[in-house]
N, C-alpha and C positions, 0 to 999 in steps of 0.2 A: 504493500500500500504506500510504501514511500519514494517507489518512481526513482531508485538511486538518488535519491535528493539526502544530505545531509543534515545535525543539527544546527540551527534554530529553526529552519524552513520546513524540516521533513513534516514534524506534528502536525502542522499549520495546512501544509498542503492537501495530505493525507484525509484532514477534518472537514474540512471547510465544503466540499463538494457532496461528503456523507449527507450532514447536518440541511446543508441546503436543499438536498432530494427529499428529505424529508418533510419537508418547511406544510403548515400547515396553517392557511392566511387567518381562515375564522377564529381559531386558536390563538393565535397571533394578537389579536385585537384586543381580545377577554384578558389575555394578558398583559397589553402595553395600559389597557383601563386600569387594572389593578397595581402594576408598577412605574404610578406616575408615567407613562407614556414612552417610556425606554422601551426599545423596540426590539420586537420578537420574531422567532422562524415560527413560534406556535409548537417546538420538540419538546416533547417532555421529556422527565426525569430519566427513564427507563430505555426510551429511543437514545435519546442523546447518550448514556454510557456505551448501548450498546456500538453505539457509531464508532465511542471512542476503543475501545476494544479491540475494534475492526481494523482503525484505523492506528495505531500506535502497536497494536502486540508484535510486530518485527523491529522496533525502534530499540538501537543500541541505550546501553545508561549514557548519559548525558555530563557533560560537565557543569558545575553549576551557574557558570557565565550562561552557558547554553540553555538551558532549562528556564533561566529567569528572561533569557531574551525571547524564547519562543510564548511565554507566558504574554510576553510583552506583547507579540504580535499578532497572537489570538482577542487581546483585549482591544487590541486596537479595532478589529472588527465590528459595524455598527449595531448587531443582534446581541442582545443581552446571553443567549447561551454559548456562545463563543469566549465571553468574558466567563462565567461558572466553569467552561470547557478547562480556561489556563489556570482555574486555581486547582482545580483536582490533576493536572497534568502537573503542577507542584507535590502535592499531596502525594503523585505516585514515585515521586523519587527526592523526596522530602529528604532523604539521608543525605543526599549528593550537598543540600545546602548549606555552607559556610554559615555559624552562628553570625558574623554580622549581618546580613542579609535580613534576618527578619526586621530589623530597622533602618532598613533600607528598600530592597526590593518586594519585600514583603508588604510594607509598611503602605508604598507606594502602589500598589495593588489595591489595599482594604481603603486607599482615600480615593481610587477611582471610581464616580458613580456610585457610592456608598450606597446601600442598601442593607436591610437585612439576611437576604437571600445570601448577598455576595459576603460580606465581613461574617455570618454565621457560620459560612462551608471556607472562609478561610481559615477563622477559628478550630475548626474539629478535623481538617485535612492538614494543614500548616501551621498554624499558631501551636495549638496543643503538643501535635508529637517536636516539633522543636526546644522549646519551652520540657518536655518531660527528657529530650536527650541530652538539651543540655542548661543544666541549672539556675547557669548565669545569667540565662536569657530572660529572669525574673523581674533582674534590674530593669529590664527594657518595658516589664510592664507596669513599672512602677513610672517609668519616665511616662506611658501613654498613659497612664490613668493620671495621672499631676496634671495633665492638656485640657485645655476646655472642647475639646473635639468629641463629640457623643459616640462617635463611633471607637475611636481610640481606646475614651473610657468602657463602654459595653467592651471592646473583644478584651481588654487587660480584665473585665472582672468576671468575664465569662470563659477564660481560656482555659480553665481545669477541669470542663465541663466533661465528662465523659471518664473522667479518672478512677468514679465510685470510691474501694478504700485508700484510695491512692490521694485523696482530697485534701489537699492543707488546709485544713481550715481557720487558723489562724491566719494563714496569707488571705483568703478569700475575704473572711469578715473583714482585714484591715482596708484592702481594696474596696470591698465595701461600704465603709464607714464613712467614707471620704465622700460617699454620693448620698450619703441616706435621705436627703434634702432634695436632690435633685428631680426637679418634675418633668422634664425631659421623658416621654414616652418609654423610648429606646435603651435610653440607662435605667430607669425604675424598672421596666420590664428583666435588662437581663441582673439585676439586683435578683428580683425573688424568681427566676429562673435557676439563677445558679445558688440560691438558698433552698429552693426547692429541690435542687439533687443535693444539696448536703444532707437532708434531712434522712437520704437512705444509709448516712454514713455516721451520722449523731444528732438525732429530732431534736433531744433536749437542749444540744450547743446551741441550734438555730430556734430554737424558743426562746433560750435568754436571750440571745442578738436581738431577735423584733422586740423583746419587751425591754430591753435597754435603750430601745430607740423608736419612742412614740414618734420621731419627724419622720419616719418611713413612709413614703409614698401609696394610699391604696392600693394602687396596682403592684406594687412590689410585696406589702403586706398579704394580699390576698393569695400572691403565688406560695408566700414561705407557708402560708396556712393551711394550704391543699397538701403540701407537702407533710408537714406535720400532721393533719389529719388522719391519711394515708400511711403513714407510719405506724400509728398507732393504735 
């Protein structure tokens, strides 16, 4: 599927033609409605992996210049799932990347066209297993959570999401603490999202946390609550 073409162009080439046969206009619309108007093939979730499968399973490992630039020119593409395409095309060789990069080409990714869709699945494909390889990269999201950038803030207090016993939860509450105020949609939400999966790790830690902090947002309040419900 890659035409003898090398990296950063092979992925890119390889995709772009799948994705596009697929493209389906009515689908397309329903979803450019729902995301603000960024514009769609209409491929869902299931189509689009398979394309990429198809279309990358003969692709050497990559360098990680190479990797971040083929990211680069999949995003560049004006259909939003070309953009989802280059973060999970991270995701699947997320080892290859140099711990600076996530504050960089990483970074630069999650502020393109911001969205939930896109900084959530950078989150659980690249943010997370980065950040769990390597340690330091904790620092980096104490720097994105200090920003006034909502998105920054939500993926730094949302990146251990998936960790289960593996949860700091001292790191999370303190990232948290820092927004308990915050009425911002986006950040209140991934607050009691990501207090919501602590609770399968220690309900009662995330009981004290809300009840130590009556400024907590309804919408953030009411996720740590389903959680703890649910717990127990």
């Amino acid at each position: 599927m890659t035409d003898g073409r090398e990296w950063p162009d092979a992925p890119v080439v390889a995709l772009v033609p799948l994705l596009r046969a697929t493209a389906d206009p009515a689908r397309a619309q329903a979803m450019a409605d729902y995301f603000k108007r960024e514009p769609f093939l209409g491929v869902g979730v299931p189509a689009r992996r398979a394309a990429q499968r198809t279309a990358w399973k003969t692709l050497p490992t990559p360098t990680s210049s190479e990797l971040c630039a083929a990211e680069r020119l999949l995003r560049r593409e004006p259909e939003r799932e070309f953009q989802l395409a280059g973060i999970e095309l991270l995701g699947r060789w997320h080892r290859v990347l140099e711990p600076a990069r996530l504050d960089i080409d990483v970074r630069e990714s999650l502020l393109c066209r911001p969205w939930w869709d896109t900084v959530d699945s950078l989150n659980s494909f690249v943010v997370n297993p980065m950040v769990r390889d390597h340690p330091m990269l904790v620092d980096v999201m104490w720097q994105w959570n200090g920003t006034d950038d909502q998105w920054l803030i939500r993926a730094s207090i949302q990146h251990q999401r998936g960790n289960k016993s593996d949860t700091d939860l001292d790191l999370l509450f303190a990232l948290s603490e820092r927004h308990t105020a915050d009425r911002r949609f986006w950040v209140a939400k991934a607050i009691g999202w990501a207090l919501r999966d602590a609770t399968g790790v220690d309900a009662d830690a995330v009981q004290t946390f809300v009840d130590a902090h009556p400024e907590l947002t309804p919408v953030a309040r009411r996720e740590a609550m389903r959680g703890i419900a649910r717990a127990r």
